[in-house]
C-alpha positions in Angstrom: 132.4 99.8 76.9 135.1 97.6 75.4 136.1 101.3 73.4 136.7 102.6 77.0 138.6 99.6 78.4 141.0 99.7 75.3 141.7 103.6 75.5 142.4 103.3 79.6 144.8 100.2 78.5 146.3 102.3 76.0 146.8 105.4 78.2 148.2 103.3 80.9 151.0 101.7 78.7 151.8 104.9 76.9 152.3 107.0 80.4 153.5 104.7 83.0 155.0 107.7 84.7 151.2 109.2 85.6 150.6 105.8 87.1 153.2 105.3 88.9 152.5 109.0 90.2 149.3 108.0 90.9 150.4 104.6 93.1 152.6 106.3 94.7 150.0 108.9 96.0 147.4 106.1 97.0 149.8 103.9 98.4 151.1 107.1 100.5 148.0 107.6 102.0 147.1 104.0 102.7 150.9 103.3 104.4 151.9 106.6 106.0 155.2 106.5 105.0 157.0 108.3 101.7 159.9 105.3 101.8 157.0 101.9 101.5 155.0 104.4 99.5 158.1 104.6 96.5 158.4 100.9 96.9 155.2 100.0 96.0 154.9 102.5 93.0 158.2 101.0 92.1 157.1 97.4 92.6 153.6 97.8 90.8 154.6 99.7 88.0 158.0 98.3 86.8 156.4 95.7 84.3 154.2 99.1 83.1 157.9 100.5 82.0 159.0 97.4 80.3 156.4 97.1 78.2 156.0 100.8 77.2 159.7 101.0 76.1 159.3 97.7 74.1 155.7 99.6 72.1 158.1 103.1 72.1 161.2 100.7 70.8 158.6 99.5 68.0 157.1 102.9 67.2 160.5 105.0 67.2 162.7 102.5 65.0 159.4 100.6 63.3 161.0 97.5 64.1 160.6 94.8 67.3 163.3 95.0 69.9 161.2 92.2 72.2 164.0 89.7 72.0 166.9 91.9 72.7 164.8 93.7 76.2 164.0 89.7 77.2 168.0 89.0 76.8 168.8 92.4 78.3 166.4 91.6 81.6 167.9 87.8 81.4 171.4 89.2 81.3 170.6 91.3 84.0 169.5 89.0 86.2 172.6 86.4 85.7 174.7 89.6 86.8 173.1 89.6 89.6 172.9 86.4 90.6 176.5 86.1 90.1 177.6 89.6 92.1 175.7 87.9 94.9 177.4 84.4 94.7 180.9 86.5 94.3 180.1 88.8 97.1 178.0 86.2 99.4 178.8 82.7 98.4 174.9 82.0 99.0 172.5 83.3 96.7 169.3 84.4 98.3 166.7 84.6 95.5 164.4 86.9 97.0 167.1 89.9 97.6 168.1 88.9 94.0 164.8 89.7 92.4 164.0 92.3 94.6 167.6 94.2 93.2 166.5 92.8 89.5 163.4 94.5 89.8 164.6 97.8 91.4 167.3 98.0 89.1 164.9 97.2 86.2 162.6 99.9 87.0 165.8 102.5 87.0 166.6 101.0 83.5 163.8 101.2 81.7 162.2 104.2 83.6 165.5 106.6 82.2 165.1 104.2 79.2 161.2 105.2 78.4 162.1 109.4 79.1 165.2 108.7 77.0 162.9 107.6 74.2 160.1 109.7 74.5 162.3 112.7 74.0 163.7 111.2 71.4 160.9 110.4 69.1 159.3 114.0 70.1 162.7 115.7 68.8 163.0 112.8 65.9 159.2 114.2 64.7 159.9 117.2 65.5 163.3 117.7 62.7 163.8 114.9 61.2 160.0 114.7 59.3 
């Protein structure tokens, strides 16, 4: 039982995109709408991303690039917080996350293909 638990865990981090393929079908048929149906697979499966491409960061380069995503995502976030008070004058935290998070899944969805094609061709000639 705890072998089984482990292996879904493991399949879920290592293809996020099957997942979010998979959300995105269920939460299609639950809202009846393709537009709330992409923002839930986007919403539910963004912290999926960021966690695969910090394992594929570790497995590609065999070193931990932790730090450096949680300064990237903190950097982020200032940007935007600071584009709205520019733009705005008034920040409204919940349209600020909601832009982090979208913008996050962007990032490190093109950031996890990106890699995996990488290690794939990296295995591939370089053995």
């Amino acid at each position: 039982m705890m072998n089984l638990v482990s292996y879904l865990i493991g399949f879920i981090l290592t293809a996020p995109v099957i997942v979010t393929l998979l959300v995105y079908f269920a939460a299609g048929k639950l809202s009846k709408s393709r537009w709330r149906a992409v923002h839930k697979a986007v919403n539910w499966t963004t912290g999926l991303y960021i966690i695969s491409v910090c394992i594929l960061l570790e497995v590609v380069f065999n070193n931990s690039y932790v730090g450096i995503v949680m300064v990237l995502l903190l950097g982020t976030l200032a940007a935007i917080v600071i584009l709205q008070w520019k733009m705005y004058t008034e920040v409204i935290f919940k349209n600020v996350f909601k832009i982090f998070w979208r913008f996050s899944f962007l990032l490190f969805a093109f950031l996890y293909i990106f890699l995996v094609f990488y290690g794939i061709t990296e295995q591939l000639f370089f053995i």
